[in-house]
C-alpha positions as CSV (number, residue, x, y, z in Angstrom):
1,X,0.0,0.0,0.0
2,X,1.5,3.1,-1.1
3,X,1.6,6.0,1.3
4,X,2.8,10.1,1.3
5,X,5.6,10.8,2.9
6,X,6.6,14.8,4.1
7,X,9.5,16.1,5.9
8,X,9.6,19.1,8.0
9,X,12.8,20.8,9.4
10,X,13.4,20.9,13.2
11,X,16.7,21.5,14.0
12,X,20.0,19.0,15.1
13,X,19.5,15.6,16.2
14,X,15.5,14.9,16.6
15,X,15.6,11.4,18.4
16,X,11.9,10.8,19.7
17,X,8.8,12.5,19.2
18,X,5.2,11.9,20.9
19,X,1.8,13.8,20.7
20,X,1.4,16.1,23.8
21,X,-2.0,17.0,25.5
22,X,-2.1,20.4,23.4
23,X,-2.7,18.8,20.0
24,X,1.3,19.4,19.4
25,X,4.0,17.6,18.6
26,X,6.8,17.2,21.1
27,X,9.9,15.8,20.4
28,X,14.1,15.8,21.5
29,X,16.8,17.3,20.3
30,X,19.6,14.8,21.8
31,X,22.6,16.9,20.5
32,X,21.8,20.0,21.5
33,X,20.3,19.9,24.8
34,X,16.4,21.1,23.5
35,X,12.9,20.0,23.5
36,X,11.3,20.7,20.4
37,X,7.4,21.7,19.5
38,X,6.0,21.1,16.1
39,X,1.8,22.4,15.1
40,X,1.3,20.2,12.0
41,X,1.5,23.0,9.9
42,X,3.3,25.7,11.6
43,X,6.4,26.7,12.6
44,X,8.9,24.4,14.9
45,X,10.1,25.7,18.5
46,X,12.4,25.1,20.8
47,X,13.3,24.9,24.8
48,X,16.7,25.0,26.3
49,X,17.0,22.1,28.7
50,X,20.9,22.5,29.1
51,X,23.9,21.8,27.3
52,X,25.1,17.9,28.0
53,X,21.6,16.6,28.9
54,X,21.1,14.7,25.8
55,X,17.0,14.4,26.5
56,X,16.2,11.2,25.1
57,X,12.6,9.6,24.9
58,X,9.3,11.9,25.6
59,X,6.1,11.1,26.4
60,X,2.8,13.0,28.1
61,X,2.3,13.0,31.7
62,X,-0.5,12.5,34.1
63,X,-0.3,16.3,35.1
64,X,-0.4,18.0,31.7
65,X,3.2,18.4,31.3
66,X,5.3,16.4,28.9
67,X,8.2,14.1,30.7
68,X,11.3,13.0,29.6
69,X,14.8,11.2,30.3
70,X,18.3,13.0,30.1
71,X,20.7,10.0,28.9
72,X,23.6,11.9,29.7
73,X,23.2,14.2,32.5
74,X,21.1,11.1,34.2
75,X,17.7,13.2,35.1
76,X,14.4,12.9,34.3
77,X,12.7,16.3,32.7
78,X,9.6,17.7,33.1
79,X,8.4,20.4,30.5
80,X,4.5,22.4,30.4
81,X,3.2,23.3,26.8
82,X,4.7,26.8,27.5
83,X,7.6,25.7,27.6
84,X,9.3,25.7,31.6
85,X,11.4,22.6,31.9
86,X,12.5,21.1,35.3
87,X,14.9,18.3,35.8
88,X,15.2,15.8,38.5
89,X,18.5,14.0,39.4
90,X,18.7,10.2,40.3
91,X,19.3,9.2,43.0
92,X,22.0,6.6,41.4
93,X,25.0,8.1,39.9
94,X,25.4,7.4,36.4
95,X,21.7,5.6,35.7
96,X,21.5,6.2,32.1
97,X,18.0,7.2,32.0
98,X,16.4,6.1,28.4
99,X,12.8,4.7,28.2
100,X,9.8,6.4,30.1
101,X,6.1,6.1,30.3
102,X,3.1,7.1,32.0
103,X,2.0,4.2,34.7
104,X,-1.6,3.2,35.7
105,X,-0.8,4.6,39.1
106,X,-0.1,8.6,37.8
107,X,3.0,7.6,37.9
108,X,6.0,8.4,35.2
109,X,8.2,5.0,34.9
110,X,11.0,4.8,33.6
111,X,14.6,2.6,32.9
112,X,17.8,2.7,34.1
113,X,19.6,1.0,31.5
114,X,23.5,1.5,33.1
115,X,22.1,0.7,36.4
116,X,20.3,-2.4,35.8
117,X,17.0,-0.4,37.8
118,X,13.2,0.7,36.5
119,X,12.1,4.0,38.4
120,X,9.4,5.5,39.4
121,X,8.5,9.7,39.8
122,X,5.5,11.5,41.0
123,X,4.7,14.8,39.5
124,X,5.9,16.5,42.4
125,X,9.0,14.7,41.7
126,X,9.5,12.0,44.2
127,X,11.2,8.8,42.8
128,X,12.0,5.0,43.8
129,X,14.2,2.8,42.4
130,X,13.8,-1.0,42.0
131,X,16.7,-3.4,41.5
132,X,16.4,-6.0,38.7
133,X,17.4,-9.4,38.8
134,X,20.2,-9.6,37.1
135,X,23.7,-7.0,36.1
136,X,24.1,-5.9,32.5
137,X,20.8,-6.6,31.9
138,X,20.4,-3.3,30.1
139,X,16.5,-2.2,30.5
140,X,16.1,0.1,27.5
141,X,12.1,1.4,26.3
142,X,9.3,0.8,28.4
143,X,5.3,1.0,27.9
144,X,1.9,0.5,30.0
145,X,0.5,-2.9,29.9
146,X,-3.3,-3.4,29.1
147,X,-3.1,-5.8,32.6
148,X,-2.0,-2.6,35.0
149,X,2.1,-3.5,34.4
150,X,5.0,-2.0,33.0
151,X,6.8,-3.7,30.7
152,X,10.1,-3.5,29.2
153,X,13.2,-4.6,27.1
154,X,16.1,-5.8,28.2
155,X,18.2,-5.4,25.5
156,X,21.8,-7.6,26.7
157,X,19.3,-9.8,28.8
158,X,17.5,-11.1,25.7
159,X,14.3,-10.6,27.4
160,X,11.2,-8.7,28.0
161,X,10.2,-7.7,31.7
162,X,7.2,-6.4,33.5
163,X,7.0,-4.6,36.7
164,X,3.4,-4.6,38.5
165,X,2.5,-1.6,40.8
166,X,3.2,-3.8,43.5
167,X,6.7,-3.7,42.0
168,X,7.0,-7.6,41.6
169,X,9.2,-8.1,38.7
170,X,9.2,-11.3,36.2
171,X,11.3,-11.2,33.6
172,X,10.7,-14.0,30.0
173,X,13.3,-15.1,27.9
174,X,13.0,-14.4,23.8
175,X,13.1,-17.7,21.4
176,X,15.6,-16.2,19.9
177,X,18.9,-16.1,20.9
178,X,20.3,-12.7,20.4
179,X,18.0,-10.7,19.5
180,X,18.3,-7.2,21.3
181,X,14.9,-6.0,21.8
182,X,14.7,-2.0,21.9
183,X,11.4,-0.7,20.9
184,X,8.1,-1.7,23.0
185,X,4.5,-0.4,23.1
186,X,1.0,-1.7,24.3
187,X,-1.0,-3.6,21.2
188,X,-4.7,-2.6,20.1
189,X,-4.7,-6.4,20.3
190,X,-4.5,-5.9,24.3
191,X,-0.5,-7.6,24.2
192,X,2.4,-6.2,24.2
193,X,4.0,-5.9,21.0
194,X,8.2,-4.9,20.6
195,X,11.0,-4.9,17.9
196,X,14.0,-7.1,18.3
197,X,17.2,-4.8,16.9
198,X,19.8,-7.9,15.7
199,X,17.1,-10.2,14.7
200,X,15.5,-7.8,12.1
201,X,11.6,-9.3,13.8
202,X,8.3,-7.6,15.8
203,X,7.8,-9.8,18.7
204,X,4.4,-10.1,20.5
205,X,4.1,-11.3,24.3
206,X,0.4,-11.9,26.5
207,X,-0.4,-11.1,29.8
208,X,0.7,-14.3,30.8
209,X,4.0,-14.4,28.8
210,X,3.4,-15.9,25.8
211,X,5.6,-14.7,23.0
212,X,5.4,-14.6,19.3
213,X,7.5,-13.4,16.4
214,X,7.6,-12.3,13.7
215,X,10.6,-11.6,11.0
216,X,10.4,-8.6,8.9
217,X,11.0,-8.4,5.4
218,X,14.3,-7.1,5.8
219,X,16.1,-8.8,8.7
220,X,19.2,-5.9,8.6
221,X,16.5,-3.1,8.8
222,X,17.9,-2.9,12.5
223,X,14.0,-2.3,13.6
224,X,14.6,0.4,16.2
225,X,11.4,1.6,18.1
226,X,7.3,0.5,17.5
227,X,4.2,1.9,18.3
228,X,0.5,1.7,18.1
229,X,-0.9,3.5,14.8
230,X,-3.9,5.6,14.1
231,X,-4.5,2.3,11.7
232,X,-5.0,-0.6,14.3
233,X,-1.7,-1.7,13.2
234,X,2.1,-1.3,15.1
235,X,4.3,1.0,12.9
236,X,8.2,0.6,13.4
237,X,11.4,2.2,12.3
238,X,14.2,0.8,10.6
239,X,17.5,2.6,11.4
240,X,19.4,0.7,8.8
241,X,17.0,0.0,6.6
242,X,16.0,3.9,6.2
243,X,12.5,2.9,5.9
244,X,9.3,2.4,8.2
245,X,7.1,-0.2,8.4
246,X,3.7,-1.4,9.8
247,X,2.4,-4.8,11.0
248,X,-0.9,-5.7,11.6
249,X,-1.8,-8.5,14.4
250,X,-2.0,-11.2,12.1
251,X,2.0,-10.4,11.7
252,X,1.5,-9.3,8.1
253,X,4.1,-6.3,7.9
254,X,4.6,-3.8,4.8
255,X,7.5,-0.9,4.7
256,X,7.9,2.4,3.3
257,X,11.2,3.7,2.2
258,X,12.2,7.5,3.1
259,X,12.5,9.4,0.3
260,X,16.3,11.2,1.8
261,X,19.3,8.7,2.2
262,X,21.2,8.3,5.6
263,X,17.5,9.8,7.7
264,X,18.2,7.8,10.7
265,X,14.7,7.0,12.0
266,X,14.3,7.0,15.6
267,X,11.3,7.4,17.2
268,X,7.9,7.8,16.0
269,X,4.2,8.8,17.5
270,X,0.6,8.4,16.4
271,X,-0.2,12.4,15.2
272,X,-2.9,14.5,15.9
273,X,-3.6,14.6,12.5
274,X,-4.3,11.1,11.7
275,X,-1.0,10.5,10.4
276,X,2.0,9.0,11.9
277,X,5.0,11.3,12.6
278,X,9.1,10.0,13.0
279,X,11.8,11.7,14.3
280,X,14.9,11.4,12.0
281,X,18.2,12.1,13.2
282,X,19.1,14.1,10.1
283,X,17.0,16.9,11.3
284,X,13.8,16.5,9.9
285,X,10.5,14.8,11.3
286,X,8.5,12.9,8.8
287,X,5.1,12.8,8.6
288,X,3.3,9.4,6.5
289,X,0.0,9.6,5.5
290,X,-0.9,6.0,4.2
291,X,-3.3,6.2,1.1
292,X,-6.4,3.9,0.4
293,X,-6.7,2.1,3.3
């Protein structure tokens, strides 16, 4: 199925990008320390967060504000739609902040890939830590479960984890061996669906841990992050393959090249628009509109 594809100008190093509770796009500039706003058909803008931050993944919070992880400085952000940003330091030195989401509990959660930890912060900024069971495990994105947990990859660990608000955590092993699962968001199927990064496949995994995959049609695409579509289907990015694609939850998947070699698709969001937006490295976000479907 064919589909229009449209880039738009943002400025250096766009690296996720999610819809925020004004109807905006929000999205993060990783080199150059800024949070970045985007009107589907206006003007782009940008927030100073601070030099060395290297904000990372950005979702919407219970409270209005959009929230977000500093990789580098090891915070967690927190910006309004007008633009005032606050950061929060870890507790644990050197954390590595990358994947966050909004809990069932009005809750942000969150991993701590370097320190082998999922957190947890309030709005008002309080946070817990929890251990996971194991070192180099290397916790990476994160989502809401339909079934009130938090689920996650663990990219070294081969393995996809949940946390329940009670903060039990099990953790399932992939099929396949070596796999590196990144990406992860919550099916319209109510599973969990994620991409595996080596292994070139979508996987799928049940409440009760039952896992399926999937191979893509091009197994070095490097499929880097997945979400749910405005389509009832999961749309994914291919950092390697400078493409995206879609699967639906029969496992049936179809791609779209970008029309600019070397883009670097990152991270990508269902639009208030009805389309679906990605951020691309190269300093653009893209916005696909798939035709006759």
């Amino acid at each position: 199925m064919p589909a229009t594809i449209e880039q738009y100008p943002v400025g250096s190093g766009p690296y996720a990008v999610t819809t925020g509770p004004d109807g905006a796009l929000w999205y993060t500039l990783v080199h150059s320390g800024r949070i970045g706003r985007l009107s589907p058909g206006g003007t782009p803008a940008g927030f100073a967060v601070g030099a060395g931050t290297g904000p990372t993944i950005i979702v919407p919070g219970p409270d209005g504000a959009l929230w977000f992880t500093c990789y580098r400085s090891h915070q967690i952000g927190r910006i309004t739609t007008a633009g005032q940003a606050t950061l929060f330091p870890l507790p644990t030195p050197q954390a590595g902040p990358f994947g966050i989401t909004a809990g069932p509990d009005g809750a942000l959660w969150f991993t701590e890939s370097a320190a082998d930890r999922i957190g947890r912060i309030t709005p008002a900024g309080e946070i817990t830590e929890f251990p996971l069971p194991g070192t180099g495990m290397f916790a990476s994105a994160i989502t809401a479960g339909t079934d009130g947990g938090l689920w996650f990859t663990l990219n070294q660990a081969n393995a996809i984890g949940r946390i329940r608000t009670d903060h039990k955590i099990t953790v399932f092993a992939l099929p396949t061996p070596k796999a590196g699962p990144v990406g992860i968001t919550a099916g319209p199927d109510g599973a969990v669906w994620f991409v595996q990064i080596l292994a070139g496949q979508a996987g799928r995994i049940t409440a009760d841990g039952d896992i399926t995959e999937f191979p893509l049609p091009d197994r070095a695409g490097r499929p880097h992050a997945i979400v749910s579509g405005p389509d009832d289907r999961l749309w994914f990015t291919e950092w390697a393959g400078n493409r995206v694609g879609a699967i639906d939850v029969s496992g049936h998947a179809e791609t779209y090249d970008l029309p600019v070699a070397g883009s670097e698709p990152h991270g990508l969001t269902a639009g208030p628009d009805g389309a679906v937006w990605v951020a691309l490295e190269n300093g653009h976000l893209a916005r696909i509109a798939p035709r006759d479907r």
